[in-house]
C-alpha positions in Angstrom: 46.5 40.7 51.9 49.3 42.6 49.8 48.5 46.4 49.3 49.4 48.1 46.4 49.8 51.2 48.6 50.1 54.3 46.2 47.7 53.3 44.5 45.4 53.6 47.4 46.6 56.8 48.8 46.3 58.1 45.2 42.4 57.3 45.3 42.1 58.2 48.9 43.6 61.3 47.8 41.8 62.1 45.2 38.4 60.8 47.0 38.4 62.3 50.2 38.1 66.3 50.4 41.0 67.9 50.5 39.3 70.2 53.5 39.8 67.1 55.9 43.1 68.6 57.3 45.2 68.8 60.5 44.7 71.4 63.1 47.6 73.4 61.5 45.5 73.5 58.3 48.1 70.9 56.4 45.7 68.5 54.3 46.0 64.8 55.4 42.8 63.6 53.1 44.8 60.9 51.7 46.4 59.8 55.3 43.3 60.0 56.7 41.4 58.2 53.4 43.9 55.3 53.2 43.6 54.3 57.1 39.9 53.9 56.5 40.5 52.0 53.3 42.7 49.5 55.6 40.1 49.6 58.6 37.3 48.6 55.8 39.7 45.7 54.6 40.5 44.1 57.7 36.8 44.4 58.5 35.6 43.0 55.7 38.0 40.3 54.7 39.5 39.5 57.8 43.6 39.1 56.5 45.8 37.1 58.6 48.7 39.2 57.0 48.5 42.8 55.7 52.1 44.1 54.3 51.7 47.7 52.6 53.9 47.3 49.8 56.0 50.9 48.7 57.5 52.0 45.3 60.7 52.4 46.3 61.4 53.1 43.1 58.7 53.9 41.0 60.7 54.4 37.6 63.5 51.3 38.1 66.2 52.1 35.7 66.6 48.8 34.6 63.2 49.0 32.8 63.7 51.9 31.3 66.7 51.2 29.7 64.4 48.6 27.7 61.9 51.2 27.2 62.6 54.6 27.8 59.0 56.1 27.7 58.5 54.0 30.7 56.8 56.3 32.9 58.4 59.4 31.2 55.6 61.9 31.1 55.4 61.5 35.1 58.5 62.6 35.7 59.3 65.9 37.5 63.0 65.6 38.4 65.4 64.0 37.0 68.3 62.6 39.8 71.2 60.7 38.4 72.2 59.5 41.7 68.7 57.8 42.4 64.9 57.4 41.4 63.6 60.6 39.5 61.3 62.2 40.8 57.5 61.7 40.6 55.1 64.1 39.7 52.4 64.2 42.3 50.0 66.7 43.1 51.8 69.6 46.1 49.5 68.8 48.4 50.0 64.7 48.8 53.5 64.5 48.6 53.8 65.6 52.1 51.2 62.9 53.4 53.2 60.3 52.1 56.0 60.4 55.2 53.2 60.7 57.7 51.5 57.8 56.4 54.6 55.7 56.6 55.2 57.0 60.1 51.3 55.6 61.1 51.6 52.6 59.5 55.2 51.7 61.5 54.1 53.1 64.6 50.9 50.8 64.1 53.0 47.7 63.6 51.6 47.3 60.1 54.1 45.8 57.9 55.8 48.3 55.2 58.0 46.4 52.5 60.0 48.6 49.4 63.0 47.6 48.0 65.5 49.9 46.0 65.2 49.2 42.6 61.9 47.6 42.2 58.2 48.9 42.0 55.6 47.9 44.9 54.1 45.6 41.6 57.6 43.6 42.2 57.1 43.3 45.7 53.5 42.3 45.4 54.7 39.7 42.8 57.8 38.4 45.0 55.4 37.7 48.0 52.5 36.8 46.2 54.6 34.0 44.6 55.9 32.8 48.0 52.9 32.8 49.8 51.8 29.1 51.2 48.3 30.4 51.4 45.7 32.2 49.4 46.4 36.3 48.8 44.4 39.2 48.3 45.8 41.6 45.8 44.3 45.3 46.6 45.2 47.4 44.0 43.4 50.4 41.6 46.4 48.7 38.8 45.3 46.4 36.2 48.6 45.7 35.8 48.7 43.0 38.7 46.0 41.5 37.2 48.8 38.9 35.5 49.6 37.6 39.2 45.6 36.2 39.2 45.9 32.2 39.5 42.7 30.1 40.7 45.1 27.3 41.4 47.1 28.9 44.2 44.2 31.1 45.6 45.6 34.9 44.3 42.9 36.9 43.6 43.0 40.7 43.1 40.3 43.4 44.9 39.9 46.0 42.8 38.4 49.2 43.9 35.7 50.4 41.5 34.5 53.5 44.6 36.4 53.8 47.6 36.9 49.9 48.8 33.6 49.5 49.8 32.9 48.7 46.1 35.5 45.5 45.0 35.4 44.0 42.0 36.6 40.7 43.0 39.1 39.8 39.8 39.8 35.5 39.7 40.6 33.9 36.3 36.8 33.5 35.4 36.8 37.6 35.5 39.8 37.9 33.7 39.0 35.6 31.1 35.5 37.2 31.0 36.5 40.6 30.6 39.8 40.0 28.5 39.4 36.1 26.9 42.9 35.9 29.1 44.5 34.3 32.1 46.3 35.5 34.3 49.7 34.7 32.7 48.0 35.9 29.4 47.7 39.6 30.8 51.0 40.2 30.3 50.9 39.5 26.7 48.0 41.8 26.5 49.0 44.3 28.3 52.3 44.9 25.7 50.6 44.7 22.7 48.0 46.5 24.1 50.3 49.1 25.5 49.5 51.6 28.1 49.5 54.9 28.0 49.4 55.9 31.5 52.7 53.6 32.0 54.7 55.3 28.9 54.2 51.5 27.5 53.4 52.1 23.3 52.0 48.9 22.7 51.7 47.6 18.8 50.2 50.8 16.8 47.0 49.2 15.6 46.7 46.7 17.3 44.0 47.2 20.8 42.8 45.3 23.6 40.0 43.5 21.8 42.4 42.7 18.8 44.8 41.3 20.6 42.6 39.3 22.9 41.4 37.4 19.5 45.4 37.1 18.7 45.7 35.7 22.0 43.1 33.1 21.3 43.6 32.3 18.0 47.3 32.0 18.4 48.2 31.3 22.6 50.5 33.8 23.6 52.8 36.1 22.1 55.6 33.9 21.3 52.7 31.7 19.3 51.8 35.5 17.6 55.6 36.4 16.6 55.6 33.0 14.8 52.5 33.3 12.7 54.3 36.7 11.5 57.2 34.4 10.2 54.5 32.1 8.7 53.3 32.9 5.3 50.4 30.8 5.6 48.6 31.9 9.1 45.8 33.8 8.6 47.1 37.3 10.2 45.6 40.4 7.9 48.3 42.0 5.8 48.0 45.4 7.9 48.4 43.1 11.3 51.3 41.2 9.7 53.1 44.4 8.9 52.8 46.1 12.6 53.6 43.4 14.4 56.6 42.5 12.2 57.7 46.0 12.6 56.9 46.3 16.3 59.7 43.7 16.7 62.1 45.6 19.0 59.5 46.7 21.2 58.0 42.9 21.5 61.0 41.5 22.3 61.4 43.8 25.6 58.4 44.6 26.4 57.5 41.4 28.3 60.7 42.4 30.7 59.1 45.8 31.3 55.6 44.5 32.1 55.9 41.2 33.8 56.2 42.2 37.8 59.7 40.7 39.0 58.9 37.6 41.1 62.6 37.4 43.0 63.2 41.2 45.0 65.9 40.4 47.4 63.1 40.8 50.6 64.4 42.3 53.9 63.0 40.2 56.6 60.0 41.8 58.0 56.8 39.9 60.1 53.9 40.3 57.9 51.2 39.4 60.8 48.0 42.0 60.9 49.3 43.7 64.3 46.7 42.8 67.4 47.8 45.8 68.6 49.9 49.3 68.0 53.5 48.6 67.8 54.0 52.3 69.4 51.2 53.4 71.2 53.0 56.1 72.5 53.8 57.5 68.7 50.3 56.5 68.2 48.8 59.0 70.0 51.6 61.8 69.3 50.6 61.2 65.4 46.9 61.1 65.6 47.2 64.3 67.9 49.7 66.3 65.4 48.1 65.3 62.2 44.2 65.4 63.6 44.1 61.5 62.7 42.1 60.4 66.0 38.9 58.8 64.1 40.2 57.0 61.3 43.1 55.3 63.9 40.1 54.6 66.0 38.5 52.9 63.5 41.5 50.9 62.3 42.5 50.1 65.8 38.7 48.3 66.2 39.6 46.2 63.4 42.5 44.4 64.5 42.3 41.0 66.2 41.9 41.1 69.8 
């Protein structure tokens, strides 16, 4: 099981009150919110291996020299010298560092690499994995990873996680007429807003689903542009021949990175805390004692 971690602290943080707090008043809804999303995994699904993967670098400089709107609205910072940084609501940045320091201590395996997204970890060990994985992520993004034939499915949370809409290729294909390799295509000429990502103007998800079907991917599209004779509409002929530039990057930008250099790490669901000791000292600083509770029951004995 591969978490896409932000993006469950981001809906545990925006889920859980944000008057669930420490006993110094400091709010820890989305600490608090994302061990109880892990304790309702394990429970439920029962993962042999749970690695939290981390953005690192959430704005890699090597895609946005392709694009530069990736991910430009988000940013609150600038830093030459590293990643920029993110805008994040005042009260969550804080929670992020304690929720690293409960997932160590636990013995839960946390993997980010400089220079690459958690979507590039996910891919990396998604593609290495012998057996089948469990993607859990709010990111439709990761969706292009979903392959029936090596048992890499994505759980996507529709309300908290006790709500999953279990996404395999006959989802995919039923929602978007695409695979899972297909998604990518998609996704570009799509575009997404929320990733900077401008897509083809004119051209939506439901148009370029039929592109996608009528001519199989986006190399397949570019060439019925070239070809007097296919039966693109003049107006669809004329964007996509002038979205050129974008098209011929874009798949760089969106496709997750399948080879981050991976520090060695043992992904194996903890029976046990790694640190009881810090454990205890975290749960007691940071009012945390129920939700570890609960995640502790979960693990196997």
């Amino acid at each position: 099981m591969l978490l896409d971690t932000a993006s469950l602290y981001f809906r545990a943080y925006f889920g859980v009150p944000d008057s669930v707090r420490a006993p110094d008043g400091t709010p820890v809804n989305a600490v608090r919110g994302l061990l109880d999303f892990i304790a309702r995994l394990v429970q439920d699904h029962h993962p042999d291996d749970l690695v939290a993967c981390m953005d690192a670098d959430w704005r890699p400089a090597w895609r946005v020299e392709l694009i530069p709107s990736y991910k430009a609205h988000r940013v609150a910072q600038e830093r030459p010298e590293g990643p920029d940084e993110e805008e994040t609501p005042d009260t969550l940045g804080p929670q992020v560092p304690v929720i690293e320091a409960v997932l160590d201590a636990l013995g839960i395996a946390r993997i980010g690499v400089a220079g690459y997204e958690a979507d590039d970890v996910i891919g990396t060990l998604a593609g290495r994995a012998a057996g089948p994985v469990d993607i859990v992520t709010g990111d439709r993004d990761l969706f292009q990873l979903i392959d029936d034939s090596r048992g890499v499915r994505v759980l996507y949370p529709v309300k908290g996680v006790g709500t999953l809409q279990l996404m395999d290729e006959a989802a995919l294909r039923e929602k978007y007429g695409v695979d899972g390799a297909g998604y990518v295509d998609l996704a570009l000429l799509r575009g997404d807003p929320s990733d900077g990502l401008p897509g083809v103007p004119g051209i939506g998800e439901k148009t370029a689903a039929k592109l996608l079907d009528a001519y199989g991917d986006l190399a397949g599209i570019m060439a019925a542009v070239d070809d007097p004779s296919s039966r693109l509409t003049p107006s669809q002929r004329k964007r996509l021949d002038g979205a050129r530039e974008y098209v011929a990057v874009a798949p760089t930008v969106v496709r997750v990175a399948g080879d981050v250099p991976l520090p060695e790490f043992d992904p194996a669901l903890p029976a046990g805390p790694r640190d009881p000791a810090m454990v205890d000292a975290l749960a007691t600083r940071w009012g945390l004692g129920g939700a570890l509770r609960r995640l502790l029951a979960t693990l196997p004995r």
